[in-house]
C-alpha positions in Angstrom: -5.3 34.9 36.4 -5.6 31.0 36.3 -1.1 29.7 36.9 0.2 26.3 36.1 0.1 23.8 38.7 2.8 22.1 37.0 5.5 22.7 34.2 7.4 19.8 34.2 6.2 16.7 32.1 8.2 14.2 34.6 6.5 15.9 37.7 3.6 15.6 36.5 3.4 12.0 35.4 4.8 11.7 39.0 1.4 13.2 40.6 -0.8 11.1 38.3 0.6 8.3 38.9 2.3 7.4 35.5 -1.3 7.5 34.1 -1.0 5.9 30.4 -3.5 8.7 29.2 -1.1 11.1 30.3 1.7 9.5 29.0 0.4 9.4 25.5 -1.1 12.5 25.5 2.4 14.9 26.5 6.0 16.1 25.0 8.1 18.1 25.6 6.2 22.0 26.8 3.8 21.3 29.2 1.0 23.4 31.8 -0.6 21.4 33.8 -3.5 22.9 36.3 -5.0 20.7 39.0 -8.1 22.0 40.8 -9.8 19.1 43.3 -9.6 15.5 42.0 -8.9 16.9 38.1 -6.4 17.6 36.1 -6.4 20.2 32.7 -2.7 20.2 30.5 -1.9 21.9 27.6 1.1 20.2 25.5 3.0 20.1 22.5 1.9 16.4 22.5 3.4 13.8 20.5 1.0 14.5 17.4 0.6 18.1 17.5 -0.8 20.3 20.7 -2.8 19.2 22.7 -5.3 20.4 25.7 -7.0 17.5 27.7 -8.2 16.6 30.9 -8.0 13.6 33.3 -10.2 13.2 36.6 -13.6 14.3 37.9 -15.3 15.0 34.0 -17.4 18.2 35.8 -14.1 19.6 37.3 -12.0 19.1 34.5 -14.8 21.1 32.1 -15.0 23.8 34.3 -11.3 24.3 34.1 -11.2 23.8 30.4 -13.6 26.4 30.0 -11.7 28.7 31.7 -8.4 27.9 30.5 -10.0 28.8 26.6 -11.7 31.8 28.4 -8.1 32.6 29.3 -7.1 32.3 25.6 -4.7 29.1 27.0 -6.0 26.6 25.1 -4.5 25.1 22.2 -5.6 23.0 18.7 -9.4 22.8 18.2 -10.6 20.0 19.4 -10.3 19.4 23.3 -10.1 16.1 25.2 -12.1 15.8 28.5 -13.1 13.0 31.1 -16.3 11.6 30.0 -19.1 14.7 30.3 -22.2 15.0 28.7 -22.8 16.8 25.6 -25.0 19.8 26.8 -23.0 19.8 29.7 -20.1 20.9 27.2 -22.8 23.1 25.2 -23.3 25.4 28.3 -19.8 25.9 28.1 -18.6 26.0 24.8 -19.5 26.6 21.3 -18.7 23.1 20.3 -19.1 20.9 17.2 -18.0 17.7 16.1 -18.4 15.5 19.4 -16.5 11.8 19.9 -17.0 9.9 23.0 -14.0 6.8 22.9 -12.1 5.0 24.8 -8.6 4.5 25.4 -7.8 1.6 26.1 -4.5 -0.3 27.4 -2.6 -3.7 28.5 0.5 -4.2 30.3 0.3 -8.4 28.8 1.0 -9.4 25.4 -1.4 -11.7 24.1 -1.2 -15.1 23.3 -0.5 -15.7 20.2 -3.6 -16.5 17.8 -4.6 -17.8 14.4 -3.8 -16.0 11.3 -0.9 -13.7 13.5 1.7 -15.5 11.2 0.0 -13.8 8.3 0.8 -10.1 9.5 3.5 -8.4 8.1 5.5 -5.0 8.3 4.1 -3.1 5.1 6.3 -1.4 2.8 6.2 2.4 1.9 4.6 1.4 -1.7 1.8 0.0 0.0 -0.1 3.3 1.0 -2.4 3.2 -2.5 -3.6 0.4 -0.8 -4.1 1.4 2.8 -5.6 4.2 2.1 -8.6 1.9 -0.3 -8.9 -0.3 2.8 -9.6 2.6 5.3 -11.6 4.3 2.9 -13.8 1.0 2.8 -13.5 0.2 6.4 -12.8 3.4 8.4 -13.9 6.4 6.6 -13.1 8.5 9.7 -9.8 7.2 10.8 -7.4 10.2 11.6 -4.6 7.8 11.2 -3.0 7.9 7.8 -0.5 6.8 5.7 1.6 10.2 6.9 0.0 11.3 9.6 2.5 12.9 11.7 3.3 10.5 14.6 2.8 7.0 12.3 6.1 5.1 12.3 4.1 2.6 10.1 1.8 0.0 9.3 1.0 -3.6 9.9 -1.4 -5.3 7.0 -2.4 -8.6 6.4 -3.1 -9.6 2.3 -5.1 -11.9 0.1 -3.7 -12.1 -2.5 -2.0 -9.1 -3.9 -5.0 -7.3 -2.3 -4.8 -5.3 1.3 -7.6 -7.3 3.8 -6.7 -5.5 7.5 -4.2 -3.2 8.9 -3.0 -1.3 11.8 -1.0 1.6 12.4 1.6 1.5 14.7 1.5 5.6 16.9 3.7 4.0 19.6 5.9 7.5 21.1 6.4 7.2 24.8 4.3 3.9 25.0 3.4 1.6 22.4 0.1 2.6 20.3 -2.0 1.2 18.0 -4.5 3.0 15.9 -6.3 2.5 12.2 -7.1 -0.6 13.3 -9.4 -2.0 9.5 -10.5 -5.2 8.0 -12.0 -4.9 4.8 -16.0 -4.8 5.3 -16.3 -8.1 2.9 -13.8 -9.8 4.8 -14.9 -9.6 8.6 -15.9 -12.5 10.4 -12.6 -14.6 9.7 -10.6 -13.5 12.6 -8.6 -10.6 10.5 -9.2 -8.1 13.5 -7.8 -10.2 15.9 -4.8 -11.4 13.6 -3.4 -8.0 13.3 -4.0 -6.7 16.7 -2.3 -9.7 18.0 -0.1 -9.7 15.8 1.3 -5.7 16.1 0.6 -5.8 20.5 2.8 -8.4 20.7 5.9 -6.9 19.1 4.9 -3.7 20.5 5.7 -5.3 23.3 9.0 -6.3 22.7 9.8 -2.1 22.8 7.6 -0.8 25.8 6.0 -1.8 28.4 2.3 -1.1 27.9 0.6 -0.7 24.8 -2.6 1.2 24.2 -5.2 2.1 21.3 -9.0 3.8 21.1 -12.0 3.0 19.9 -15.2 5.0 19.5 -17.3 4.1 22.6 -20.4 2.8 20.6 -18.1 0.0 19.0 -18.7 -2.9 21.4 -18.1 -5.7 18.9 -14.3 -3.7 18.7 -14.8 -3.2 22.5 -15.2 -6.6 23.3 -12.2 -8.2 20.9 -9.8 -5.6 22.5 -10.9 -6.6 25.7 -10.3 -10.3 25.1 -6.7 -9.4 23.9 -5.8 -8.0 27.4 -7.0 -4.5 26.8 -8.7 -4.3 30.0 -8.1 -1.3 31.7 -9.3 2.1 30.1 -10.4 6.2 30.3 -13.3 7.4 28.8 -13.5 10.2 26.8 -15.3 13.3 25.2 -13.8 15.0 22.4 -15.0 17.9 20.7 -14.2 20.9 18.4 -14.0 24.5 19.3 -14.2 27.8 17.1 
C-alpha cells in the first residue's frame, strides 16, 4: 500500500523549496509521495484536481504509474517531468500527449512599445475573444469562463479584438491564452500584451509565470526576452 509522504500543502512547498510549479499546481487537499529525488501529488488544484510530478522524469513515472495502479490518481490527464512518450506508453494507456514549458520571472519587464495600448476587457467582450482564439489558438484551454480566469487583457484595432491574455494568477500570478490575430503578427502585439499584463501582475505577487507548448520557440524566445528565464519541462498526457 503506497502512503503519503506528505499532507500538508505548506510542508510541502517547504521541502521543495517553494517551487513555482508546485505552487501553481496545489490547493487546499493535498498527497504528496516522494520516492529518491521525485516528487508525485495529487490536489484539488486551483483549476480542478490535479496529479503531477516534479523531479527525476523516470522516478516520478514510476510512481505515477503506481499511484493510478492504486486507483489514487485523479482527472485524466497527468502532469510529469519531461519523459518520453513510449516511456509513458509502457506504462500507461495514454492519448493526447503535450510536452510545454512553464515558465517564470521574479522581474517585471521594462516597459515596451504598444504596452499603453493594452487594456482590462470588459465582460461583453468574450464574442470577441473567443473569434480571436479561435483564429490564433484553436487549442487554448483558457476561455472566456474557464474556471480559474479572473479575466482578460486585449489590445484593439479599431472596434476589432487584435491580441489578448488571460490573467490565471491564484497563488502566484499567471498568464495564459496568450493570442495575436494571425494577420496581425509581426507588429510587436505579443510582446505589448505580455508586457503589458506581467507587469501589473507584478504589482499583486511576487513571481509570475505562463506555458507554452515546447515546439513554440518563436513564443519561447519572446518570453525569454521578457524575463521568463527560468522554467520546468513538461509531459502531459491523457489516461482512460
Amino acid at each position: 500500500m503506497i502512503t503519503p509522504t506528505l499532507t500538508s500543502r505548506s510542508e510541502f512547498l517547504a521541502a521543495t523549496g517553494d517551487h513555482p510549479f508546485v505552487a501553481l499546481h496545489t490547493s487546499g487537499r493535498l498527497s504528496a509521495y516522494q520516492r529518491e529525488n521525485a516528487w508525485v501529488w495529487v490536489s484539488d488544484g486551483p483549476w480542478g484536481p490535479v496529479t503531477a510530478g516534479l523531479g527525476d522524469g523516470a522516478t516520478a513515472l514510476e510512481l505515477l504509474a503506481e499511484l493510478h495502479a492504486a486507483g489514487l490518481t485523479e482527472g485524466r490527464r497527468l502532469h510529469a517531468p519531461r519523459v518520453a512518450r513510449e516511456a509513458v506508453l509502457e506504462r500507461f494507456a495514454a492519448q493526447y500527449f503535450g510536452e510545454w514549458d512553464q515558465m517564470w520571472s521574479t522581474t517585471p519587464p521594462s516597459a515596451t512599445r504598444g504596452e499603453e495600448l493594452v487594456e482590462w476587457l470588459p465582460a461583453e467582450a468574450t464574442p470577441d475573444i473567443d473569434k480571436l482564439l479561435d483564429e490564433a489558438l484553436p487549442d487554448s484551454s483558457a476561455r472566456p469562463g474557464s474556471p480559474g480566469v479572473r479575466g482578460w487583457y486585449g489590445i484593439r484595432d479599431g472596434d476589432r479584438l487584435v491580441a489578448a491574455a488571460a490573467d490565471y494568477s491564484g497563488s502566484l500570478g499567471m498568464l495564459a491564452g496568450i493570442a495575436v490575430a494571425p494577420d496581425q503578427q509581426g507588429r510587436g502585439l505579443g510582446a505589448a500584451v505580455t508586457v503589458a499584463a506581467t507587469r501589473r501582475l507584478f504589482a499583486e505577487f511576487a513571481i509570475v509565470s505562463l506555458a507554452v507548448m515546447s515546439d513554440n520557440a518563436r513564443a519561447i524566445k519572446l518570453y525569454e526576452r521578457l524575463g521568463y528565464t527560468s522554467s520546468v519541462a513538461r509531459t502531459s498526457f491523457n489516461i482512460a
